[in-house]
C-alpha positions in Angstrom: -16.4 -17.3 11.5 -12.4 -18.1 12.2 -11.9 -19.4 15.4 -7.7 -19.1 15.7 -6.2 -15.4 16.9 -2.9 -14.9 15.6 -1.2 -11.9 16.4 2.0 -10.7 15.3 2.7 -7.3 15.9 5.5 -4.8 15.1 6.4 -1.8 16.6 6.4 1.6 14.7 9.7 2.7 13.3 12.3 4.4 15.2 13.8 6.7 12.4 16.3 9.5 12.4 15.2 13.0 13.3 15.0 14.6 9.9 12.0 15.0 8.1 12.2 13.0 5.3 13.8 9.9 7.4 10.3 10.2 9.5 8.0 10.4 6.7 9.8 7.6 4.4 10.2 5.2 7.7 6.4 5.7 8.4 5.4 4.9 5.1 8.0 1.6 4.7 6.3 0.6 8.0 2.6 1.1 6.6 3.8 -0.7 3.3 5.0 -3.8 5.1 2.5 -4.3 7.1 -0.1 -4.6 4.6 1.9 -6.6 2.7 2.1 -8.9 5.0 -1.4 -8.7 6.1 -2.0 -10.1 2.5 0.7 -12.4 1.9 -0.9 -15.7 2.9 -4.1 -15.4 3.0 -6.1 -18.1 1.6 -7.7 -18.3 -2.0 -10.6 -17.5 -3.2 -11.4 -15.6 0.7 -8.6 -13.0 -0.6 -10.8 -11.7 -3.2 -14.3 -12.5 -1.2 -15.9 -9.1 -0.6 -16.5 -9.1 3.3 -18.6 -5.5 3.1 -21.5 -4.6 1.0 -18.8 -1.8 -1.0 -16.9 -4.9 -2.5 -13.9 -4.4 -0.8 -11.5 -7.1 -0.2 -7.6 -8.1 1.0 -6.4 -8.7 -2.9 -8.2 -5.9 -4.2 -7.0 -3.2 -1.5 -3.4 -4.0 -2.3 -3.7 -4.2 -5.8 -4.7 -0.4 -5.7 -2.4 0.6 -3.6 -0.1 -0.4 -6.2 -2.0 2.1 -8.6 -1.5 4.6 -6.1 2.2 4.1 -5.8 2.7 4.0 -9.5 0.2 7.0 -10.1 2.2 9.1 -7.2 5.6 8.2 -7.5 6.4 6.9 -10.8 3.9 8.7 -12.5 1.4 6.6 -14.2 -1.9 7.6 -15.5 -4.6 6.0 -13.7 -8.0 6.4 -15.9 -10.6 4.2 -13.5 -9.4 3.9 -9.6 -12.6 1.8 -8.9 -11.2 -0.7 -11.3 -8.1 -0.7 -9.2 -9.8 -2.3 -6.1 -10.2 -5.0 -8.6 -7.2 -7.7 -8.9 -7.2 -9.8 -12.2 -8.4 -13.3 -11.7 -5.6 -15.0 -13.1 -3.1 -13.0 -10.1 -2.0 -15.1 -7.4 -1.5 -13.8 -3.9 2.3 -13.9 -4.4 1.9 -12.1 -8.0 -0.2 -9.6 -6.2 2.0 -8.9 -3.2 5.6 -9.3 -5.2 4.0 -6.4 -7.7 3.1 -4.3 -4.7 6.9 -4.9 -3.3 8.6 -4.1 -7.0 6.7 -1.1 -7.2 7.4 -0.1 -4.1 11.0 -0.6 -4.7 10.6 1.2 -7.8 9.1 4.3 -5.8 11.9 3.9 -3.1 14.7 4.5 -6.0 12.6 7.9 -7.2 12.6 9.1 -3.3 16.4 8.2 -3.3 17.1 10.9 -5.7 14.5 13.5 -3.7 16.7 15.6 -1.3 14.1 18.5 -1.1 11.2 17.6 0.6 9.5 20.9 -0.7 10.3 20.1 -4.5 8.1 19.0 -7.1 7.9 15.5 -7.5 9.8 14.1 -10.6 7.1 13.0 -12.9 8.3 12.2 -16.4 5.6 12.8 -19.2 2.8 13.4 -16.3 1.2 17.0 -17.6 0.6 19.9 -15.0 2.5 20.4 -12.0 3.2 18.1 -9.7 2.8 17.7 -5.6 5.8 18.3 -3.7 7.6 15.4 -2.5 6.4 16.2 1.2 2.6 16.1 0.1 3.3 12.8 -1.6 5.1 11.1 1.3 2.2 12.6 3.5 -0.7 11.1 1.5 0.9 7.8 0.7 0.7 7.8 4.3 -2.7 8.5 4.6 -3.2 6.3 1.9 -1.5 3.4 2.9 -2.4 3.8 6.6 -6.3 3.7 5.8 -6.2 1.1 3.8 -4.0 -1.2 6.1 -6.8 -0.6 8.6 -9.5 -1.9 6.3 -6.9 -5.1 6.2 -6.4 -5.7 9.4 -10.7 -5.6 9.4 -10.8 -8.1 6.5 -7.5 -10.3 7.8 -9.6 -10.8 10.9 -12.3 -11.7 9.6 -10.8 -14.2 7.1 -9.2 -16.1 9.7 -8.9 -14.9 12.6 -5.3 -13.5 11.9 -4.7 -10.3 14.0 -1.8 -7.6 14.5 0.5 -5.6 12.5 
């Protein structure tokens, strides 16, 4: 069990009234925070399961790169539970710098979104496609959730604590 408690907490965003500079400030927060509740942490405990469903700190941010790149840029996702799974020749800075480029990548797709009630572009994705406001909302949800489970595992690693 870790014995040190470092916390390091940030504040939620203070954004602009509109809608979209709300959603797309809650959502940056959510993304940094988990990547920084992964950056750091210590090899192999990253990818040691720390709950009986296998999840763990490398894992959960390797999917939510899947979800980025599945929501925002379009990808095909064939197996999600093979997302919670990061390769084991990624590094913890492979991992996290991946999450940030695809995040990045998202960002400049969001850029060119002025209608929250639009589809989302999705180049050579079949069917139609959520509206930008349902995407922002559940990469929320998403995101939120699953920085929660990391803050869990973080903790339990070593002791780190906060957002």
């Amino acid at each position: 069990m870790p014995t040190s408690s470092r916390r390091t907490d940030t504040p939620p965003p203070r954004t602009a009234n509109s809608e979209a500079d709300v959603l797309r400030g809650f959502l940056d927060y959510l993304r940094a925070s988990i990547a920084a509740k992964v950056d750091g942490a210590a090899e192999p405990q990253v990818r040691t399961p720390a709950v009986p469903s296998g999840t763990n700190l490398l894992g959960l941010l390797t999917h939510l790169t899947a979800v980025e790149s599945a929501t925002f840029l379009g990808e095909k996702v064939t197996d999600w539970q093979a997302t919670f799974r990061a390769s084991p020749d990624d590094s913890v800075a492979d991992v996290v710098a991946r999450y940030r480029a695809t995040v990045d990548r998202a960002n400049k797709v969001l850029d060119g979104c002025a209608d929250l009630g639009a589809p989302l572009p999705r180049p050579g994705r079949p069917g139609p496609a959520p509206s930008v406001r349902w995407a922002l909302t559940h990469l929320i949800e998403e995101t939120g959730r699953h920085a929660g489970h990391a803050d869990i595992l973080r903790e339990l690693l070593d002791g780190t604590t906060g957002r």
